[in-house]
N, C-alpha and C positions, 0 to 999 in steps of 0.2 A: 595747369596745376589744379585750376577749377575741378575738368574732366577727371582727371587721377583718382582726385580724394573722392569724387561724387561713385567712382569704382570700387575703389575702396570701402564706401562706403554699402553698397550695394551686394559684394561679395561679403562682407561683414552679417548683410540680414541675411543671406541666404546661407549661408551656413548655419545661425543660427535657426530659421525655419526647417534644414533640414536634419537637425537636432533634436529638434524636437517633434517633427513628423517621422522620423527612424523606426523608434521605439513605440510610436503608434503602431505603424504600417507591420511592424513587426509583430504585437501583440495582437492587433486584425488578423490578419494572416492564416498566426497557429491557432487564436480561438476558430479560424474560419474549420480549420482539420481537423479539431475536434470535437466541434456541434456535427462535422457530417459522419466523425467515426459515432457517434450515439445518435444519430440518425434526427435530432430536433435541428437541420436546416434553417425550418423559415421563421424559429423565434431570431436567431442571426441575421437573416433579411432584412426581416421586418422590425428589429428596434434600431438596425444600422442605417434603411434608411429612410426610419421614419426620423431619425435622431437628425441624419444630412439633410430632409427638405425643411424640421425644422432649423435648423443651423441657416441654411440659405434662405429659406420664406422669412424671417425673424431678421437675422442681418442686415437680408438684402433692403427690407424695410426701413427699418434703423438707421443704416447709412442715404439712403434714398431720402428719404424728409430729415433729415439734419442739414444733409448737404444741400438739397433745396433751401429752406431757408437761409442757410449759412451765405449761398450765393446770391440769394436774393437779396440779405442785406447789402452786402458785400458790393452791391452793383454802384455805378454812378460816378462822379467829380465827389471827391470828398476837400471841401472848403477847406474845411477846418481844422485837421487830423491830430489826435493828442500823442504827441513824443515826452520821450524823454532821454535822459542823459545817463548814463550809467557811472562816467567819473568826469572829471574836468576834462581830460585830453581825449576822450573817447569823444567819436563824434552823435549825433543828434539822431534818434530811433525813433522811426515811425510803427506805432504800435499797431497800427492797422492794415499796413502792408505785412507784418508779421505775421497778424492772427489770418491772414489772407494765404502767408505760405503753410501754415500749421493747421489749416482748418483740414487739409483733405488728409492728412495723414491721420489725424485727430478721428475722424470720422469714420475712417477702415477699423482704427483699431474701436470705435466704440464698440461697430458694428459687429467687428469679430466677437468682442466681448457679452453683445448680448444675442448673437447665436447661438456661441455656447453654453449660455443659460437657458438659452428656450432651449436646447435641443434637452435636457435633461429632465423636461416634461414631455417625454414620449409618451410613459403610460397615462399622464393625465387625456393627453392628445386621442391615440386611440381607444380608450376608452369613452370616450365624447362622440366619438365617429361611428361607436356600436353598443348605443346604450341598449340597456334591458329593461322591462318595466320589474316591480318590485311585486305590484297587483296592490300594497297599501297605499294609502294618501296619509299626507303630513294635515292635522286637525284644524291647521290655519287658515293655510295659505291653497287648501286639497290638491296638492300637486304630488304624483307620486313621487316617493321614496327614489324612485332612480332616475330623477330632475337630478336631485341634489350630489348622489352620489356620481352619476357620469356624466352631468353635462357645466350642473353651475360651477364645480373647479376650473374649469376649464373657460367658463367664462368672467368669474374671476380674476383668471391671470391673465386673459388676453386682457381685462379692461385696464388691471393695476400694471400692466405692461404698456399699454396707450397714455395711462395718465402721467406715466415716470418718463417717457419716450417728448408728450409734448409741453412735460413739466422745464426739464430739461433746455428741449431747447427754445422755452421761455427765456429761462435761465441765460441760454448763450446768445440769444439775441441783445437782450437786456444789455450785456457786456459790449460786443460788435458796435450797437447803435451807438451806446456810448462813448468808445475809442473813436468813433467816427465823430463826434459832437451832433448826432442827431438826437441825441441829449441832452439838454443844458441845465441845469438850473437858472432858472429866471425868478429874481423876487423871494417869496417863498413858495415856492411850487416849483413845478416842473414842464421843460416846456418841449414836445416834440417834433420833431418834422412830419408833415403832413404824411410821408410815403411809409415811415419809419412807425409814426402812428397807428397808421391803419394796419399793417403790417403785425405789431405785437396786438392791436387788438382783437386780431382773428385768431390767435395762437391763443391769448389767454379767453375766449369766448369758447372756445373748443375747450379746454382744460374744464370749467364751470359745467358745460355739456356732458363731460367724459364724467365727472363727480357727481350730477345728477343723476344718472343710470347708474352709478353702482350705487348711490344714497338707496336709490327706490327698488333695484334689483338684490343684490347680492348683500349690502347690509340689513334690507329689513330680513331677507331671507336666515342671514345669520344669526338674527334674534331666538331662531330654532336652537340652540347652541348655548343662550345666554344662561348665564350663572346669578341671575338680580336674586330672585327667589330660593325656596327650601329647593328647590328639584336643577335640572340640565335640562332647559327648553325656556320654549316663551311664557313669563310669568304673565301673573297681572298688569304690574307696571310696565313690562313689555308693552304691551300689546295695547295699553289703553294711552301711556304716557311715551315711551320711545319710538312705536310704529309713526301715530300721528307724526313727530318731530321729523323722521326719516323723513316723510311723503313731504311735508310741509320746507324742510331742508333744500330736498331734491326740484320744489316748485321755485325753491328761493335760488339755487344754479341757474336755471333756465333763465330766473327773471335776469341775474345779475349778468348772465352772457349777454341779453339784449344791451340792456346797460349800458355795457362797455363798450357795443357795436353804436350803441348811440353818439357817447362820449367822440368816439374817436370822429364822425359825422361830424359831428359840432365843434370839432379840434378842442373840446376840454378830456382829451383820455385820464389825466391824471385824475382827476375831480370827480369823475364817475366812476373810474377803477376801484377809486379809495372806498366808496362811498357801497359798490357792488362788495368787495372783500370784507368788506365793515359788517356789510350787512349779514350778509353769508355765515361771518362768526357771529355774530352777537345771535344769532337764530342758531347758531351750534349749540353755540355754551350755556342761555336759556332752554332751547327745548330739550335738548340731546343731552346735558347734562344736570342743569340744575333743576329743570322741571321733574325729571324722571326720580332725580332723590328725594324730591319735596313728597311725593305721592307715595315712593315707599316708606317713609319714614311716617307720615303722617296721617297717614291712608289707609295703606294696606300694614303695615307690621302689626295695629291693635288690633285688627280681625282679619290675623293672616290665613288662618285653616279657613275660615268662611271664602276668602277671594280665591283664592287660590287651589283649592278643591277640584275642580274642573281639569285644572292644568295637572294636578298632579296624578288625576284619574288618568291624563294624555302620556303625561311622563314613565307611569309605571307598565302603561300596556305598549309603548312603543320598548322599554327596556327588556320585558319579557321576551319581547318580539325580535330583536335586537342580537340576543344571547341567546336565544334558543332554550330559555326558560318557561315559555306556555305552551309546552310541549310534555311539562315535567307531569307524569302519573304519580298520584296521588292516595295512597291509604292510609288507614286508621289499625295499628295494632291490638285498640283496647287495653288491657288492664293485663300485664306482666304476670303469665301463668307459671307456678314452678316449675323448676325444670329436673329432671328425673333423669337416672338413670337409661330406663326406657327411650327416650328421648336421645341421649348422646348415640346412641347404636344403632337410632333409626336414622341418625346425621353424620354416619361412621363415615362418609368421603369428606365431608368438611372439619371431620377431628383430623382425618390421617391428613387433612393439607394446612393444617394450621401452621405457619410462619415462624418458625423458631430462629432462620438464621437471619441475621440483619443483613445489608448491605454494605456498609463499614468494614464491619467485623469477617463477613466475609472474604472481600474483597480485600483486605489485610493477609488472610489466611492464604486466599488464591497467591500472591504474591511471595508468598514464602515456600509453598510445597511447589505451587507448579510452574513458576514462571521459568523452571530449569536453567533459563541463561542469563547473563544482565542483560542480555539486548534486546526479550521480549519485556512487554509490559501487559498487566491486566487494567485497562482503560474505566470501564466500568463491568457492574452488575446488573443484569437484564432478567425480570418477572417475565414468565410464559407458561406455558400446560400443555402438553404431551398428551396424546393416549403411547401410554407405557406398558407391554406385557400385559396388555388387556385392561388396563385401567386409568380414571382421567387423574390426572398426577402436575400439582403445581409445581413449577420448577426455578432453579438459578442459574443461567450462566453468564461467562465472561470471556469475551475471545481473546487470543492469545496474540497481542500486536507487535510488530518490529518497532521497534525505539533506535534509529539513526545515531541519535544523539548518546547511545549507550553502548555503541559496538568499541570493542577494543582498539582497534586501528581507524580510525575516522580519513581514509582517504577515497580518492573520485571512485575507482573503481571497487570498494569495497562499497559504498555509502550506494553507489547508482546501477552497478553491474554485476554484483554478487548477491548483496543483500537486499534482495527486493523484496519479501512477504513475510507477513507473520503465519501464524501455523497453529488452526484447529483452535480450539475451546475448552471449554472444563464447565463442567455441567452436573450437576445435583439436586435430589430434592431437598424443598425447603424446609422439612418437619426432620431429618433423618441426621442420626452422628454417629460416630465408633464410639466403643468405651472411652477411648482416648479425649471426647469432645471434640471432637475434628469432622469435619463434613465428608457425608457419604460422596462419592465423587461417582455416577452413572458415565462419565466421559473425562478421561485425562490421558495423561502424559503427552510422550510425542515417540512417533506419529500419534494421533488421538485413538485410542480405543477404548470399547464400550462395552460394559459389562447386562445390557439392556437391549429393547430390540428400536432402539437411536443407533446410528450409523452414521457418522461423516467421513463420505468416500473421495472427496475434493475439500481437503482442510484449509490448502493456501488461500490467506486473505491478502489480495494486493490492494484492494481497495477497501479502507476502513474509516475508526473515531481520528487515527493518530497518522496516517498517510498523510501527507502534508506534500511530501517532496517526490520530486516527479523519478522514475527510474527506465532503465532503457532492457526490454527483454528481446532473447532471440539472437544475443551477441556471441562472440567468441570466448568470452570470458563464462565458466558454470557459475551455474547459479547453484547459491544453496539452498534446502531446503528445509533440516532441520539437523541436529546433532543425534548422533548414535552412539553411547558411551565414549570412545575415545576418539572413533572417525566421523567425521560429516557426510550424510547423504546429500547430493544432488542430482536434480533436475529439473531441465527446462521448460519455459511455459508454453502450453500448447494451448493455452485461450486466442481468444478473437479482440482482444481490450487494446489500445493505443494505435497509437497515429506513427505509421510508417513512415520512419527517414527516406528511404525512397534515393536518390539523385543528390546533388553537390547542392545545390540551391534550396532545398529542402533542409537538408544537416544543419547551412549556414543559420537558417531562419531559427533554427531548435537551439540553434549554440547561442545565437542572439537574445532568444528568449531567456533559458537558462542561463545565462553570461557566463556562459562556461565552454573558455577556447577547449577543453578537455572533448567537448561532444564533438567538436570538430575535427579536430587531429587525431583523436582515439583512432587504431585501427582494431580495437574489439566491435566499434560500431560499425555493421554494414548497412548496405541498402535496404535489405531485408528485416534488419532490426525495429523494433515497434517502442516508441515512447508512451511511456504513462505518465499522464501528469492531471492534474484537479485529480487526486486520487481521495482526499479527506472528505467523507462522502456530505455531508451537510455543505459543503463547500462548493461541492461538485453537481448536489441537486440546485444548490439557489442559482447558481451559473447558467442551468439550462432551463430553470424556469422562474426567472427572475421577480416576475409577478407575483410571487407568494413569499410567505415567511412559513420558518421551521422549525418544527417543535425541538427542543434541544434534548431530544430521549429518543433518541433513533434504538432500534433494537434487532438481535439476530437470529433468523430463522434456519433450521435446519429440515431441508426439502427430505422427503419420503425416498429420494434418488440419491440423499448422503452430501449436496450441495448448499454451500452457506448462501442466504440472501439476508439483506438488509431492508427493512422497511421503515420508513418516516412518513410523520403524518405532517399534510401542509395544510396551511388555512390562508384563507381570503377574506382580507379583512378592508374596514373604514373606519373614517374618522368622521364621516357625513351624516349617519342616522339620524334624522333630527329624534328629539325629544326624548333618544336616549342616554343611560348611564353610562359616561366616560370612563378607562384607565386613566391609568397617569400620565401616559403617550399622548393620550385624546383619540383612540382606537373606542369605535361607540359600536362598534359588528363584525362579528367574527364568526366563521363554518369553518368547521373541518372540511374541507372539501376535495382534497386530493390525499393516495394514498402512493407515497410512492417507493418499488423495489427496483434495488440494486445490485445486481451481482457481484461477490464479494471477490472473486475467479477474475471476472471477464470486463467489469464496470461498465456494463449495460446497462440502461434507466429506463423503467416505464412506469409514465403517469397514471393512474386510474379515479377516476370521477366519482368521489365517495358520497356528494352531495349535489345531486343533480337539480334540486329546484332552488339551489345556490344561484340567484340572478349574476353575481359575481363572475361567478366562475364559467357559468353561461355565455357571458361576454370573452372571456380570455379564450374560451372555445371558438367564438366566430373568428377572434384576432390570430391565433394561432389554431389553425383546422390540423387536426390529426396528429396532433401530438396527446392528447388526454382521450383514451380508452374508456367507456364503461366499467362500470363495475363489475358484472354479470361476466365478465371477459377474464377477469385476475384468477389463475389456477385456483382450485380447489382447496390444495393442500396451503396455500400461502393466505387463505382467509381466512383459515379456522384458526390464522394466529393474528389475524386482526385487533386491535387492543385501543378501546380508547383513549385518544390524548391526556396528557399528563397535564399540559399548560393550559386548555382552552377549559379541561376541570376544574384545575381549582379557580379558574375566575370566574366560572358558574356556580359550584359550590359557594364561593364568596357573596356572590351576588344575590343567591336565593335565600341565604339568611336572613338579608334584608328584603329583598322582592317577592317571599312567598306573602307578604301580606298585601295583598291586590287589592283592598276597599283603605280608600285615602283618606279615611280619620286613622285608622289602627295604622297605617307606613307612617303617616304623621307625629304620630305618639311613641311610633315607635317600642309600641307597647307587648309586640311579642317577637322583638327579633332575635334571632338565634345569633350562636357560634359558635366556630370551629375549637374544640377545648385545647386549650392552654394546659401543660400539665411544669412543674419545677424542677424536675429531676431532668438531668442532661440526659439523653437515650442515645442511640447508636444511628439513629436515622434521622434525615436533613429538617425532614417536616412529619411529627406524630399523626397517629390514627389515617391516614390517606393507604390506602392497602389494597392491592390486588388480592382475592379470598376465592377460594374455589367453597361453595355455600348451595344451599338449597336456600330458595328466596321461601317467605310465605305464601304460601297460597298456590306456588309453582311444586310442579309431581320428580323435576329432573335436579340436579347440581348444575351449577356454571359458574364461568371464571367473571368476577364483576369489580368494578373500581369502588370501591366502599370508606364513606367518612361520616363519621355523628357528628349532632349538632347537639349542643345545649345551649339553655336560654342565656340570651348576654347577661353577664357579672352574676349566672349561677354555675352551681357545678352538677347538678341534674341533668339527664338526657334529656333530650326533649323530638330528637326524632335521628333517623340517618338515613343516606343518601345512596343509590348504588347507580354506577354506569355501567350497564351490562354489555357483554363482549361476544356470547354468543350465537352463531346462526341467523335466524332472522330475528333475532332480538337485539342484535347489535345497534349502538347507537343509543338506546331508547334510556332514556334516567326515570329512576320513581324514588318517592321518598316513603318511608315509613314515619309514622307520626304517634309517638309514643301517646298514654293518656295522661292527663295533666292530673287528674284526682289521683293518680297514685305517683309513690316516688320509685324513680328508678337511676339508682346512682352513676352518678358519670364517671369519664376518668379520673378526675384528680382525687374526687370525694377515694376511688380503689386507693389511687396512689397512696394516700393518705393511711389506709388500712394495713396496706404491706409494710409501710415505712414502722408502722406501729406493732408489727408483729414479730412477738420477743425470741421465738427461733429463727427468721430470717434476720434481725439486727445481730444474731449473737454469729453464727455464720456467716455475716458480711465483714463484722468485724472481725473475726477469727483469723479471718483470710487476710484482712490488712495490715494486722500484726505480722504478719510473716513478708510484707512485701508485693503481695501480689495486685493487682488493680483486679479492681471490679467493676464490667462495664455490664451497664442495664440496655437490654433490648428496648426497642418500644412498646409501650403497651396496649395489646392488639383486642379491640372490639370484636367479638366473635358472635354477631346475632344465629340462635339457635328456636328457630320459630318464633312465639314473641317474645322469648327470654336472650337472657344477654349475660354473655362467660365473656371475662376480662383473662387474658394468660398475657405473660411476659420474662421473656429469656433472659439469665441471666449467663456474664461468658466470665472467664476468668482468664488472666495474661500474667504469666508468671515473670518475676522480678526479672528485669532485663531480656527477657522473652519479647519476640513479636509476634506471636501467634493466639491471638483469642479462643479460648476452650469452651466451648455449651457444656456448663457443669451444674445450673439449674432449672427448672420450668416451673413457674409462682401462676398458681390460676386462681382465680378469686370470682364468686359467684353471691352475691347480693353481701350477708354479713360475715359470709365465712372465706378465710384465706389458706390455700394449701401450699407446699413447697415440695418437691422431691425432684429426684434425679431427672425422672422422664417425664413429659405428658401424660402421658396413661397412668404411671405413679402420682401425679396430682390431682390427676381426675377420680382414682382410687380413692384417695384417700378424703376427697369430698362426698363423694358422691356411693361411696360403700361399694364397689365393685369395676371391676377392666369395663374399657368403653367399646373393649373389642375391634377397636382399631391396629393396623397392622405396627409393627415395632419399630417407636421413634430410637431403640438404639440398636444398633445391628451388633448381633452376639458376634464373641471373639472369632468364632470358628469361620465365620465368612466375614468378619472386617480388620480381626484383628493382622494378620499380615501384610494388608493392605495400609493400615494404620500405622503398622511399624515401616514399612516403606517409607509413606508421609512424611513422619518425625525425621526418618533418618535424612532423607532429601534436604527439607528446612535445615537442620542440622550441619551440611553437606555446607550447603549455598552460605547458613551463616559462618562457618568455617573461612570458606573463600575469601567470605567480604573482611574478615580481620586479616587474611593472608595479604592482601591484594592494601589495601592498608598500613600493614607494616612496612610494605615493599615502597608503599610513595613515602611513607615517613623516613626510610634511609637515603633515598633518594636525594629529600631536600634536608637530610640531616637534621631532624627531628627527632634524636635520638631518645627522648623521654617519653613522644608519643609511638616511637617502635615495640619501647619496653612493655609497653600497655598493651600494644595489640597482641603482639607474641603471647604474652599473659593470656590475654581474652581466649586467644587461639589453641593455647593448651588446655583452658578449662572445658571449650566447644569438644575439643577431641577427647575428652575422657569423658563425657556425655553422649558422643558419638558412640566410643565402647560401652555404655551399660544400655543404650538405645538398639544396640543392634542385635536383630531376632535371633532367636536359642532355633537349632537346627537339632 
């Protein structure tokens, strides 16, 4: 019967184990077909088995000295053994024969459980095993930068891993000896067996040992990190009051292991146990806490700028260092020259690219004209620059995605066998509208075509923001590829992208991935058929390059050859810098340091090395060899749309508000720090003044495309300087700030805001409009430096009652006291500045937009039509008869809008 259940019992784990090893081996497997369809192999090696030697090296450890000791205690005649009874009739349990059968299973699984925690410090692991030097020293301790960031993590966790490991089985010793009675209480004390004695006295002398190396290593190390003082690093009290404690702490482990090696010698372990732990805290909680408060409080906080000077001199040039902020060039404006007429016309490519359409508002309007079906979506809006028909031209687009989740008939082979891609873009500049207020469109419809010399001659996007779900191409089933008035075109893909089903045991593996018997039984799927999946491209990049994090503004290029690419910028960061300024994460270093494009077609990946004297990234180089390219190596045409990161600016932005003041009374005082303006008015954009600008800098002879934000002084509304991260050629990368003069005033945004809001033909016109219904949405109000003068403009859009299409129906520019309003740009700038600025026309006359503009409407029109039709039809449906009555309504009033919208022939 024994034998039965122990079978039973036995078939029971193994099914369970291989329940849970299925969906591993399976998920191993297809990631294994995947890393070799985009050719990164040996990041899959090498984290798979650096991840298994730690799993084994860790476990095997783990389980190896638990169960040594376990058995060690475990040894001998036990005299004495403590039972008990569980109920009257039950008979008398020996609890030491128990823990004698549970210790080894006990001990597999600890050990299971802490391999699979080590193993999930691979990159700490290799990282350790290929450090970089930094080439700086930390001001304390002069040990470089890249001690801390690749070796002490890593030593770290092996010790807080040693100390939990022989804390432990302290712990289960303690218990064993006791069920054994090599424990007893005697008197008031406690009394042990000689073998039993010596035995926990070597385990907790070792623990005391383990505690002193990280007291004297890795804690005083961490004081680099400490938060006591004004700054992030080691303050005064640090360093005078808490190091000493550390060192003096760490002398005090030592002594109290001897100690307790004495004790157990002299059979008193209890008496000197007490007396080593005793002592060990009372020297914590004096030196290590109550000392270090007594000196900040009484010490240093009366003459804290005087103590602390030093450190915060350390703090601000490792923070510079850190963020890539002493890097920042540096000019002087002067004193705010007027600005002229003359002047706009000698900056005529920075009028004609000035920013009229938002990102909201746009991407609203993208949505209604051109998304032509429900089951595209416009995901976002992407800033970029063109040479265009011979000139450099800011621009917007927005690619045109499949939405799964919004096709008509949601079933397998429609979701995975027909509708695999979205299709082309829509593209326009950012200054230009029809009479209508609607955006010039250089790229629309479907297929995409281009009234410009832009071309995209391969518009299918199978890998995009909103691919998510994986699809099977190369099947029996057509594929579609876009709609044609009444019929659909199709055709098949003829890229190189997914992992070939191949044979029966391949299928199985893909059906198991996907859990979808469909991929199995289909007979649309052959051998020859090719699976895509990590198609969602940020998903798809951190996959293959795990090591990095990803800007979340991936953006799309259209190659010279008519093909879409994706590029995303990755950065390599820490949390180890000493003595620099932390986020919120505790990320204390960050480089842009890889740039990486994907093909939108084919979901090809290559890395390029944007920052080569990135020590970081340096190291990820040695660990994975050949998968990250140069830079000098990324085509031509795919660099001149290189664009600096969006997330690692504004935390540099952020940062240099505070950190351009490098001499430690003025950061202390705080007495000139800037900020990013705050303006009250809701605008159409996520975060004000942050602007891509095609500009002539000062003191530069060319235009270029640059990331541009002003700073005014904290709690004023004056400017006080602005910032640009330029994007072109070999100026790429490089930030400088301009710095306005302080003797004169030069108004910032809100002081503008404040002038338009008070200006009595824009209030009478805002209102007019609200009267009738319409919403009025305010663009942002865009900083336009113009040598050292500064023109404030800001779009205003209009959305008619029950409308969803935002109209550009004003452009408000305002230059020092005076505020303008008119139709266009150039009409504002008129009527400021007494003359055309000679820039080309922000509205495109009837005769070349106006049919294109009636198309537009009629389309939006069209679609909103639908969506009441489509409407009515669920509301009969579910017998919703009151909300049918509405829609019909809605839908008759759409169509007789449609007749007065549609062009006169």
């Amino acid at each position: 019967m024994n034998r039965i259940r122990r079978s039973i019992i036995i078939a029971f784990i193994a099914l369970v184990v291989l329940a849970l090893a299925v969906p591993s081996m399976v998920g191993l497997l297809t990631d294994w077909w995947w890393f070799q369809e985009i050719g990164f192999q040996v990041v899959f090696t090498t984290q798979i088995a650096t991840r298994a030697n730690l799993f084994l090296f860790v476990g095997l450890i783990t389980a190896g000295i638990l169960y040594l000791n376990l058995r060690i205690a475990q040894r001998g005649v036990i005299l004495n053994p403590v039972v008990v009874r569980v109920g009257p009739s039950t008979p008398q349990l020996d609890t030491s024969r128990l823990v004698r059968r549970l210790s080894t299973p006990v001990v597999i699984v600890i050990g299971l459980l802490a391999g699979l925690g080590a193993s999930g410090l691979w990159d700490v692991t290799l990282m350790a095993m290929h450090p970089t030097r930094f080439g700086t020293v930390d001001p304390v301790f002069a040990r470089d930068v890249g001690f801390y960031v690749f070796t002490l993590p890593a030593i770290a966790a092996a010790l807080a891993f040693l100390f939990a490991l022989t804390l432990g089985t302290l712990l289960a010793l303690l218990v064993i000896y006791a069920l054994r009675s090599d424990i007893v209480v005697h008197g008031r004390g406690l009394r042990f067996d000689q073998r039993a004695g010596y035995h926990l006295a070597i385990v907790l002398a070792v623990l005391f040992l383990i505690a002193a190396v990280q007291l004297w290593l890795v804690d005083s190390a961490n004081l680099l990190y400490s938060t006591t003082g004004p700054l992030v690093g080691a303050s005064y009290t640090d360093l005078h009051a808490t190091l000493p404690a550390l060192r003096i702490s760490a002398v005090t482990a030592v002594a109290a292991a001897a100690l307790v090696l004495y004790g157990a010698m002299n059979g008193r372990l209890a008496r000197y146990s007490l007396f080593a732990v005793g002592g060990y805290a009372v020297i914590a909680i004096l030196g290590r806490g109550l000392y270090p408060a007594v000196m900040q409080k009484f010490v240093v906080a009366p003459t804290e700028l005087t103590r602390e000077t030093p450190y915060l001199r350390s703090h601000i040039i490792a923070t510079r260092a850190a963020w890539g902020l002493d890097s920042v060039e540096v000019k002087d404006l002067g004193n705010e020259t007027t600005l002229t007429l003359a002047d706009l016309r000698a900056n005529t490519p920075t009028i004609e690219n000035v920013r009229l359409w938002e990102r909201d508002p746009l991407l609203q309007t993208f949505g209604q004209l051109q998304e032509i079906r429900t089951y595209y979506d416009f995901v976002s809006v992407d800033d970029d620059r063109y040479w265009i028909d011979g000139k450099y031209r800011q621009i917007l687009l927005s690619p045109r995605e499949l939405n799964p989740a919004s096709l008509p008939t949601r079933t397998f082979i429609n979701e995975h066998l027909t509708f695999t891609h979205g299709m082309g873009l829509t593209l326009g500049p950012v200054n230009q509208s029809t009479a209508e207020g609607l955006p010039v469109l250089f790229v629309k419809d479907l297929p995409p075509t281009s009234s410009v010399s832009l071309n995209v001659t391969r518009p299918q996007i199978y890998f995009g923001e909103l691919d998510d779900d994986y699809a099977f191409v190369g099947t029996r089933q057509r594929e579609f590829d876009y709609p044609s008035g009444d019929q659909d075109v199709y055709a098949p893909y003829k890229g190189t992208g997914g992992v070939r089903v191949g044979n029966v045991w391949r299928r199985l593996m893909l059906a198991a991935r996907f859990e979808s018997s469909n991929v199995f039984f289909s007979q649309d799927i052959t051998d020859d058929s090719r699976a895509l999946y990590n198609r969602e491209i940020l998903g798809r990049a951190q996959k293959a390059l795990p090591f990095l994090t990803f800007d979340g503004d991936p953006y799309l290029v259209i190659t010279p050859a008519g093909q879409l690419k994706w590029i995303l910028d990755a950065y390599t960061s820490t949390d180890q810098y000493p003595y620099a300024q932390r986020l919120s994460d505790g990320t204390s270093y960050m480089r842009n340091s890889v740039k990486v494009v994907i093909d939108a077609y084919n979901g090809s990946l290559k890395a390029y090395v944007a920052a080569p004297s990135d020590p970081l990234i340096r190291t990820w180089a040695r660990i994975f060899p050949g998968i990250l390219a140069p830079m000098d190596s990324i085509p031509a045409d795919l660099r001149a749309h290189l664009r600096y990161p969006d997330q690692i600016y504004r935390i540099q932005t952020s940062l240099y508000a505070t950190y351009h003041m490098d001499a430690p009374v003025d950061f202390y005082h705080r007495e000139d720090q800037w900020q990013i303006p705050v303006v009250n008015r809701a605008t159409g954009g996520a975060v004000p003044f942050m602007r891509h600008i095609i500009m002539k800098l000062p003191g530069e002879a060319q235009e270029e495309y640059v990331y541009m934000v002003p700073f005014t002084p904290r709690g004023k509304d004056n400017l006080a300087a602005w910032m640009v991260a330029r994007n072109d050629g070999a100026e790429y990368g490089k930030l400088r700030v301009y710095r306005l003069s302080r003797q004169t005033l030069v108004f910032g945004p809100t002081q503008i805001e404040n002038r338009i809001n008070q200006n009595t033909e824009i209030s009478q016109q805002v209102s007019l409009w609200d009267q009738h219904g319409s919403s009025v949405i305010w663009g942002d109000l865009l900083v336009i430096p113009i040598g050292s003068s500064l023109l404030y403009v800001q779009p205003m859009y209009l959305r008619a009652a029950g409308g969803k299409i935002p109209e550009l129906k004003r452009v408000v520019v305002a230059y020092q006291n005076e505020v303008a309003m008119a139709e266009t740009l150039d009409g504002a700038l008129s009527e400021l500045f007494g003359g055309s600025s000679g820039a080309r026309a922000a509205v495109v006359p009837a005769a070349e937009a106006g049919s294109a503009a009636g198309n537009d409407t009629q389309r939006a029109l069209i679609s909103e039509a639908r969506q009441h039709y489509d409407n009515a039809m669920t509301a009969q449906r579910s017998g919703d008869w009151a909300r049918y009555g509405e829609e019909i309504k809605a839908l008759g009033e759409v169509l007789s809008r449609i007749g007065t919208a549609a062009p006169r022939r």
